[in-house]
C-alpha positions as CSV (number, residue, x, y, z in Angstrom):
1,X,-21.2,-12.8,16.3
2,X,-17.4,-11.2,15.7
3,X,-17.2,-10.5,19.6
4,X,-17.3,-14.3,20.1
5,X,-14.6,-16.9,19.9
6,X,-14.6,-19.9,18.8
7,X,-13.2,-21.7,22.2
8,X,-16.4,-20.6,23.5
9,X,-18.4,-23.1,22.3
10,X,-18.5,-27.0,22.8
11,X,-20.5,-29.2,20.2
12,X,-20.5,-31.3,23.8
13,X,-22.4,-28.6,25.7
14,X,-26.0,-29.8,25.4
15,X,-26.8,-25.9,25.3
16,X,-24.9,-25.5,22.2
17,X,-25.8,-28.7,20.7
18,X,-29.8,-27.2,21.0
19,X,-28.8,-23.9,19.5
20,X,-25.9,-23.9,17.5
21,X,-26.7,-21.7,14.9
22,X,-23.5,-18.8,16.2
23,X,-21.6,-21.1,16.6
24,X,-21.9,-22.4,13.2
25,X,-22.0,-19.2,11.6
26,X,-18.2,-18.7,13.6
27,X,-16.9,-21.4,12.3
28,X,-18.1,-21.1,8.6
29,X,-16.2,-17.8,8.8
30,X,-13.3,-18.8,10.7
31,X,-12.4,-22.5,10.7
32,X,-15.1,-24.1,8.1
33,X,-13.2,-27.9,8.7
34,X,-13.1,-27.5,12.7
35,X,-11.4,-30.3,14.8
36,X,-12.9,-30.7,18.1
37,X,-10.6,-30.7,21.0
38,X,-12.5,-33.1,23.3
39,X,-12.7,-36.0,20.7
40,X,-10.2,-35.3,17.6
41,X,-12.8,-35.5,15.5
42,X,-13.1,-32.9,12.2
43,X,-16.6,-31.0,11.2
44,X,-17.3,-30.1,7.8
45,X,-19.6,-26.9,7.8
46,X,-19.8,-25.6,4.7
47,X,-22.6,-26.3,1.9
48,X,-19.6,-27.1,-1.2
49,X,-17.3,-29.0,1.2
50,X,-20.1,-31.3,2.2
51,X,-21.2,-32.1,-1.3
52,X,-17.6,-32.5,-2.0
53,X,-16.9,-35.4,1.5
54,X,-20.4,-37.4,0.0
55,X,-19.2,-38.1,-3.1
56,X,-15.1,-38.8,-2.8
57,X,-16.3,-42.6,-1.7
58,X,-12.4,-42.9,-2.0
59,X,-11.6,-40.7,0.5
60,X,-14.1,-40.6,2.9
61,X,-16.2,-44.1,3.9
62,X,-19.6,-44.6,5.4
63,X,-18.7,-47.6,7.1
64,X,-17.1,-46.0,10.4
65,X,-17.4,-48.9,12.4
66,X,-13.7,-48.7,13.3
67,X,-13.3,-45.2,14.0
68,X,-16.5,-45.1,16.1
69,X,-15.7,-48.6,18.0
70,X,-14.6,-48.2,21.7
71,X,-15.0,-50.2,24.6
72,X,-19.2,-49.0,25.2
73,X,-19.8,-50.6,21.3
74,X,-18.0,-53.7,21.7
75,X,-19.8,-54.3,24.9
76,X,-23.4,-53.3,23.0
77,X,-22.3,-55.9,20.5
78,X,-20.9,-59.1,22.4
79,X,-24.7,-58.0,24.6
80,X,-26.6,-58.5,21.6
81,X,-24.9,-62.1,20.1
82,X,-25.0,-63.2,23.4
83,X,-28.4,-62.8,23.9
84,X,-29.0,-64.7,20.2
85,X,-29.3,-61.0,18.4
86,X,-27.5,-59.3,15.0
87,X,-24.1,-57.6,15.3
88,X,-23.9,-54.0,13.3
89,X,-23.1,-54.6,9.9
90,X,-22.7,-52.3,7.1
91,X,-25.9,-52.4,5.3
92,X,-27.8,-49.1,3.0
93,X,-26.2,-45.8,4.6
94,X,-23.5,-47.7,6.1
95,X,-21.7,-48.8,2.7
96,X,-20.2,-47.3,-0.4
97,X,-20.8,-48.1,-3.8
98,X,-20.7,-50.4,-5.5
99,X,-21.8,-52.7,-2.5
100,X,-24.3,-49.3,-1.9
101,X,-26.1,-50.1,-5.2
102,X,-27.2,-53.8,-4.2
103,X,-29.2,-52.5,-0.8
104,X,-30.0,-49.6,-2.5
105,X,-32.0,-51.0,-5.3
106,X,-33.5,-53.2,-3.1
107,X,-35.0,-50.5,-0.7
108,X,-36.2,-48.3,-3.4
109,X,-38.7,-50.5,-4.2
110,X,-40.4,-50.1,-1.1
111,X,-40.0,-46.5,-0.6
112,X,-42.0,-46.1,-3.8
113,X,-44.4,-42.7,-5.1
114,X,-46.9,-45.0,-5.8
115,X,-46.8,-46.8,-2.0
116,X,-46.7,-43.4,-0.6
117,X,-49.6,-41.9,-2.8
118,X,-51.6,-45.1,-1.9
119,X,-50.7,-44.4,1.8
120,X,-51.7,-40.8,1.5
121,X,-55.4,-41.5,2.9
122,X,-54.5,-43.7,5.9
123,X,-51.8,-41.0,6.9
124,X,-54.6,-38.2,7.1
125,X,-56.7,-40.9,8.7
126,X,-53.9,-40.9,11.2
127,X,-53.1,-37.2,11.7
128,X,-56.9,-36.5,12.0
129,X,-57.3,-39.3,14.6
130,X,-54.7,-37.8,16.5
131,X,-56.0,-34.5,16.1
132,X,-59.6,-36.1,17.5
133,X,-57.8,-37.5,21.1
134,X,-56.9,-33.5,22.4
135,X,-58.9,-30.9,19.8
136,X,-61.7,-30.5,22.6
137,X,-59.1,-30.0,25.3
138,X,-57.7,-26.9,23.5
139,X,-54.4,-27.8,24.7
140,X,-51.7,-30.6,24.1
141,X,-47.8,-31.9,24.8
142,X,-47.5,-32.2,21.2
143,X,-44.5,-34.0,21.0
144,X,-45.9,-36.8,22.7
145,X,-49.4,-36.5,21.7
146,X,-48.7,-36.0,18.1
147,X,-45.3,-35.6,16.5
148,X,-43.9,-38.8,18.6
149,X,-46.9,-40.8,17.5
150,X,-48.3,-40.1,13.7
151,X,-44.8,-41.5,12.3
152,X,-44.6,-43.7,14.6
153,X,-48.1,-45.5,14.3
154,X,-47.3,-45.7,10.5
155,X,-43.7,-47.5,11.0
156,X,-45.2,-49.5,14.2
157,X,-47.7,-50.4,11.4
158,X,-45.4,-51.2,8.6
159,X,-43.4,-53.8,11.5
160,X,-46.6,-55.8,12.0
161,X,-47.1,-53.6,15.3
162,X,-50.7,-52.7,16.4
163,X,-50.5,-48.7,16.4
164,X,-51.5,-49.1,20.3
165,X,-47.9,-51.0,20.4
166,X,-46.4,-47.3,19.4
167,X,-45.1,-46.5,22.9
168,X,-43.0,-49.9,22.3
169,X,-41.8,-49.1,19.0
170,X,-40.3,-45.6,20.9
171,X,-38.9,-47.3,23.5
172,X,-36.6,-49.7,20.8
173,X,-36.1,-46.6,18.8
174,X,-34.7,-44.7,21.7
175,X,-32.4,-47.5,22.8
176,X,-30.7,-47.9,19.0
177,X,-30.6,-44.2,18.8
178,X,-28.6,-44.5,22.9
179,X,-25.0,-43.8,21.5
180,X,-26.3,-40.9,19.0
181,X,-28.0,-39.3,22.1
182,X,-25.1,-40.2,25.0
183,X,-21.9,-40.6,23.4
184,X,-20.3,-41.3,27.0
185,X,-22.8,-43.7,28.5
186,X,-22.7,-45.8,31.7
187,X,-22.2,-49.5,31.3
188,X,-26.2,-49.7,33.2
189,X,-27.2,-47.5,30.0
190,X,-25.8,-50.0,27.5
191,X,-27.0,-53.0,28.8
192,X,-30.1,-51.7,28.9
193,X,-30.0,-50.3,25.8
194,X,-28.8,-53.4,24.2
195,X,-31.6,-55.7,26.0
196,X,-34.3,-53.5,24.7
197,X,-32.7,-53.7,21.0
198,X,-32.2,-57.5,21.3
199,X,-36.2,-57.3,22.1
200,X,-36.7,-55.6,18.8
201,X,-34.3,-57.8,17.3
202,X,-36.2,-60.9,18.3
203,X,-39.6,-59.7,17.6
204,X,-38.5,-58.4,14.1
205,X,-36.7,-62.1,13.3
206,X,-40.0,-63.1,14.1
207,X,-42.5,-61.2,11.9
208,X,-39.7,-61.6,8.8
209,X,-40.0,-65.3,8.9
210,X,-43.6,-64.8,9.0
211,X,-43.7,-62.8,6.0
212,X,-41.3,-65.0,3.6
213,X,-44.1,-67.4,3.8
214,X,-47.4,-65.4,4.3
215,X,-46.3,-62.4,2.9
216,X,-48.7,-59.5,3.4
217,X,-49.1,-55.6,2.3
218,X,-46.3,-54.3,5.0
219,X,-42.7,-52.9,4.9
220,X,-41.3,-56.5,6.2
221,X,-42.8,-58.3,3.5
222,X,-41.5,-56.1,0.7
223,X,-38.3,-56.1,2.2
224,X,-38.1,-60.0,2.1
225,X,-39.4,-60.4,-0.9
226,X,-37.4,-57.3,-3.2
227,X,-35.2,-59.4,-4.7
228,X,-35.5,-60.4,-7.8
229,X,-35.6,-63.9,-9.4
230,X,-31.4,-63.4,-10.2
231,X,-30.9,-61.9,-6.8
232,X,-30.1,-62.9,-3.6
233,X,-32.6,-62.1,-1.0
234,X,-31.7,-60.0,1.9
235,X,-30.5,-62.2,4.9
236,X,-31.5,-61.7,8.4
237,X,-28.6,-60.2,9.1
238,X,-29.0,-57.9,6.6
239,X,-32.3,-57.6,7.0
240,X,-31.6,-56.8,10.9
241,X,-29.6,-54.0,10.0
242,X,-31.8,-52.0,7.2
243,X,-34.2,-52.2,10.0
244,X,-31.9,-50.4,12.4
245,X,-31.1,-47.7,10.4
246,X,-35.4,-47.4,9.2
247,X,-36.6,-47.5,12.7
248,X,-33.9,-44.9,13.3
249,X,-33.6,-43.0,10.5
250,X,-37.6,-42.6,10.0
251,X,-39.1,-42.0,13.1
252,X,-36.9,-40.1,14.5
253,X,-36.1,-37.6,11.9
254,X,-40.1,-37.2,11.1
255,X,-41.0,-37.1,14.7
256,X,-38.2,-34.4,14.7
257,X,-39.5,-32.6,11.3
258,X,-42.9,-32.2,12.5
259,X,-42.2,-30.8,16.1
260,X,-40.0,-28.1,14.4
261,X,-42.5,-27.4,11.6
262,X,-45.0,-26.4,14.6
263,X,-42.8,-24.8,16.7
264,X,-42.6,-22.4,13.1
265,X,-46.2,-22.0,13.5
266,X,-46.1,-21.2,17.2
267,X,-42.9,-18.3,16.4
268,X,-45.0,-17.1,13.2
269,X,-48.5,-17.3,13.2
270,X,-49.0,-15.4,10.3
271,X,-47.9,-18.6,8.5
272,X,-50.4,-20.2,9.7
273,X,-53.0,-18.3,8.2
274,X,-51.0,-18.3,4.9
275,X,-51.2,-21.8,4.9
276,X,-55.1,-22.4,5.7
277,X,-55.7,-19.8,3.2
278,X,-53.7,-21.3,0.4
279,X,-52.7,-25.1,0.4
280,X,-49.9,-24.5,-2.5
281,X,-47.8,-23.3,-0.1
282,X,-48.2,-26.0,2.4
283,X,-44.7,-27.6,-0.1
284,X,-42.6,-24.5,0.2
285,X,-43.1,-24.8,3.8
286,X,-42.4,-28.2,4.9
287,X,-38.9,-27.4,2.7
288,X,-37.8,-23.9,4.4
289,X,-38.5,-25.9,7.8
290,X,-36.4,-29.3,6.9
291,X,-33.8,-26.7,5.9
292,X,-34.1,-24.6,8.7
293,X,-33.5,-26.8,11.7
294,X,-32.9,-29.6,10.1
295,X,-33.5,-33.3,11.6
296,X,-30.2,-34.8,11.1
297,X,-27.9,-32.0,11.9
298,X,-24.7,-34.4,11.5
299,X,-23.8,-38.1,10.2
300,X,-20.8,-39.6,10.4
301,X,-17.6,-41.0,7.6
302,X,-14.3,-42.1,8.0
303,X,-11.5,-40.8,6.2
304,X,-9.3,-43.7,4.6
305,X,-6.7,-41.3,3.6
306,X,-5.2,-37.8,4.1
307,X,-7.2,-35.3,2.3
308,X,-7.4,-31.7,2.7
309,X,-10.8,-29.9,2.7
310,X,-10.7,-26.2,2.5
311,X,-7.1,-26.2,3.5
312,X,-6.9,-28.5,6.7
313,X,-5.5,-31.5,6.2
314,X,-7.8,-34.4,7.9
315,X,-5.5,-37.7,8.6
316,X,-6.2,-40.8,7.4
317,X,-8.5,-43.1,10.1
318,X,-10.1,-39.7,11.4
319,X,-13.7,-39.6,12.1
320,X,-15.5,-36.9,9.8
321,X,-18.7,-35.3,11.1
322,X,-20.8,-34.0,7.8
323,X,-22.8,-31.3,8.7
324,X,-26.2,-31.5,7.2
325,X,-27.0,-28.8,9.4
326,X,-24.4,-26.0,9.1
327,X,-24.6,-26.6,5.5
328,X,-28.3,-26.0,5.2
329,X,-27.4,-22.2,6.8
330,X,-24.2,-21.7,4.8
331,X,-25.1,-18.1,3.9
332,X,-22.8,-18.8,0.2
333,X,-25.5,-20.7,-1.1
334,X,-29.1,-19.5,0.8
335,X,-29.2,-15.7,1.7
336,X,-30.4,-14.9,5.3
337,X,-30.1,-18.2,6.3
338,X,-30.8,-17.1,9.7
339,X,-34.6,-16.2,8.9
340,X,-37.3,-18.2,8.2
341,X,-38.6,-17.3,4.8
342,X,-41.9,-18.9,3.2
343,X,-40.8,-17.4,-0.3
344,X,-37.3,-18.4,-0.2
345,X,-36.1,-18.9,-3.7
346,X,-33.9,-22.5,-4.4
347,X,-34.8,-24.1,-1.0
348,X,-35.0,-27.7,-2.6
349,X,-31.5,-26.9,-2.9
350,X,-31.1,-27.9,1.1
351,X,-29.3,-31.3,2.2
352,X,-32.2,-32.3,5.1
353,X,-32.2,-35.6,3.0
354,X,-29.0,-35.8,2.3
355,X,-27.5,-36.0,-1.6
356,X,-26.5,-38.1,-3.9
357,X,-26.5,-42.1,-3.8
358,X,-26.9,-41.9,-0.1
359,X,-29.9,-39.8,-0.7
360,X,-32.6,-40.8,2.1
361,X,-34.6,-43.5,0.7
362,X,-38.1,-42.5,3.1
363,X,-37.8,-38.9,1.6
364,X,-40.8,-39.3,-0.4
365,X,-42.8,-41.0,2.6
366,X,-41.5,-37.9,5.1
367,X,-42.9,-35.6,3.2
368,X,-45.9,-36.6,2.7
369,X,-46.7,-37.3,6.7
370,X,-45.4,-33.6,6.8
371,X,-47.8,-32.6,4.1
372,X,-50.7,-34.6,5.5
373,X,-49.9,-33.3,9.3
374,X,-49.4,-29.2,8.5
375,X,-52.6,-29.5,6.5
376,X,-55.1,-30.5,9.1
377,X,-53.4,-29.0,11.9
378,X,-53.5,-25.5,10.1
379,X,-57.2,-26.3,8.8
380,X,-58.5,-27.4,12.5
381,X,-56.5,-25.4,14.7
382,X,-56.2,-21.6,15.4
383,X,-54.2,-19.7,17.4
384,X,-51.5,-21.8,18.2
385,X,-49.2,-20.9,21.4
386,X,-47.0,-22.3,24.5
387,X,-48.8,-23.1,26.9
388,X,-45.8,-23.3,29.3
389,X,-42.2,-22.2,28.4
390,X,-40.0,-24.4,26.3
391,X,-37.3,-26.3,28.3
392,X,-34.0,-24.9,28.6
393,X,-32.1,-26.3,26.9
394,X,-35.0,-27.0,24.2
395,X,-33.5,-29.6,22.4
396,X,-32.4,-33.5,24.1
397,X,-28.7,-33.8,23.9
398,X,-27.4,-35.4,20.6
399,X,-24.5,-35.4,18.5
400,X,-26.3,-36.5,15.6
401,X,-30.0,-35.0,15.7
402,X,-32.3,-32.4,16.9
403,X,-34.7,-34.2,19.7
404,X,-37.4,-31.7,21.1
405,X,-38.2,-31.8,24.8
406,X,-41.2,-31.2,26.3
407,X,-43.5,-29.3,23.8
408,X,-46.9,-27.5,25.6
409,X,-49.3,-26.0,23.2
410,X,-52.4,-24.5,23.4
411,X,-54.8,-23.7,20.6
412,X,-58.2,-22.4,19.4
413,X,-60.4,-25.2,17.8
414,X,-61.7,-24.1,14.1
């Protein structure tokens, strides 16, 4: 890695953004707060630095409205009130305590252990159904045909969506997620990005009003109703944008999670074998492979004044990028971060989910459509391979996350 430089590499060079791992590795050694020269925006690589960014809420904001506005969001914006839509507002991940604490509270009791543990049947119902539409065929795109879908038919679900409506619930997901994926997009893109998330927007307005007055056992209804007798209830507006950031945040991620946690099984298929053979380790597993290649690589925060991190200086106003990523291969705080190790010792230490008050609030419910997934595929399927060659580059172009392309496996049936 010493022979390369650092003005190699572009974090705008889809190739780089799908395998970044030297590059991060450079400039954890070299420049662990990097300012990129296309955009002026600063990087925060390191494990301790990141910790340090998430919790100075009075130095660094998560409402980066501002700093991320240009001319392509104020056009997605005026699309969406024109068309009788929600503006962004700063809701959940996209506020700072105290404000943080109202949304917060609110959210956690949906995302609870008991709603997940009483989910926990219908999500194996779900992988195993899945499993049943190509397990004859010995072959599958699994991205589409599996990792795309089982999240996705439990959020679809959870929207008052059928589970046949999943390709819809992609197709909004996709358009919110437009400026995450193309962060210089033609005005074509966003307006058609911003007609298919007024859709959603419309739909959702719908099935909330619903739900204050025939409330039922979903995600919209315990959203509308988590208030508490002193408490104001969530407005639409509000209740717009948490939905934003769960479509988002959720499926994507998940979708993400469980297309790299096969890929694992397809580059070591000893561990598949472990993992039929003994269940226990199904846990350790799902955690090296969050850490690993993790989902959300990046999020953003805005600093509000000058502040030095590991001696560079990052101006007030500048747009921070906190590297979820880099920091979950920071070789200071997991040895051989590189490799992929079953055993690996303090791996609930990694920052997949994020840390402190921001911590994700679906954690608990990812997990568990990880655990449910790895366990039937490694109990039904054998032998698990390409059956054609990964794209090149692998990964869909994002600033933000880690999209897989195309995905061809093939496989014995057990």
């Amino acid at each position: 890695m010493s022979e390369q430089s650092i003005t190699n590499f572009s974090m705008l060079d889809p190739r780089v953004s799908s395998d970044p791992y030297e590059f991060y590795a450079l400039l954890q050694k070299e420049c662990p707060v990097y300012e990129m020269p296309e955009t002026g925006t600063f990087v925060i690589t390191k494990y301790d630095d990141l910790r340090q960014v998430l919790k100075d809420f009075e130095s660094f904001t998560s409402d980066v409205r501002i700093a991320a506005r240009g001319p392509q969001a104020n056009l997605q914006q005026s699309l969406l009130t024109e068309g009788g839509g929600w503006e962004h507002v700063p809701t959940l991940q996209r506020t700072d305590p105290p404000v943080h604490a109202r949304y917060r509270k609110l959210v956690d009791r949906v995302f609870t252990i008991k709603r997940v543990r009483e989910m926990t049947p219908h999500l194996d119902k779900v992988v195993n159904d899945l499993i049943d539409g190509f397990i004859n065929t010995g072959e599958c795109e699994f991205n589409d045909n599996f990792a795309m879908r089982m999240p996705g038919i439990i959020i679809a679900e959870q929207l008052g969506l059928s589970p046949d409506d999943v390709t819809t619930f992609k197709k909004w997901a996709d358009a919110m997620l437009g400026a995450a994926r193309a962060p210089v997009a033609t005005e074509e893109e966003i307006r058609n990005n911003a007609s298919i998330e007024l859709e959603a927007q419309l739909f959702l307005a719908d099935i909330f009003e619903d739900r204050r007055s025939a409330p039922r056992d979903d995600l919209m209804s315990a959203l509308v109703h988590a208030h508490g007798d002193d408490e104001e209830p969530l407005n639409m507006h509000e209740l717009q944008n948490l939905m934003h950031q769960l479509i988002t945040g959720g499926f994507e991620t998940t979708q993400s999670a469980i297309n790299h946690g096969m890929w694992t099984l397809v580059r070591y298929p000893e561990i598949a074998q472990q993992l039929r053979e003994d269940e226990s380790l199904l846990k350790p597993f799902i955690e090296e492979v969050l850490r690993w290649e993790s989902p959300v690589q990046f999020l953003a925060r805005q600093a509000k004044k000058d502040v030095e991190i590991s001696g560079t200086m990052i101006p007030a106003g500048s747009l921070v990028m906190v590297g979820y990523g880099p920091a979950n291969r920071d070789e200071e705080k997991f040895g051989c971060p590189h490799q992929f190790d079953l055993e690996r010792k303090g791996v609930g230490a990694h920052l997949a989910f994020g840390s402190g008050p921001h911590f994700c609030p679906g954690a608990l419910l990812a997990r568990q459509e990880m655990m449910s997934s790895f366990k039937y595929i490694t109990q039904r399927m054998d032998n698990i391979q390409l059956a054609k060659p990964l794209p090149s580059p692998v990964h869909n172009f994002s600033m933000y996350f880690l999209p897989m392309n195309d995905f061809h496996i093939r496989f014995d049936k057990i």
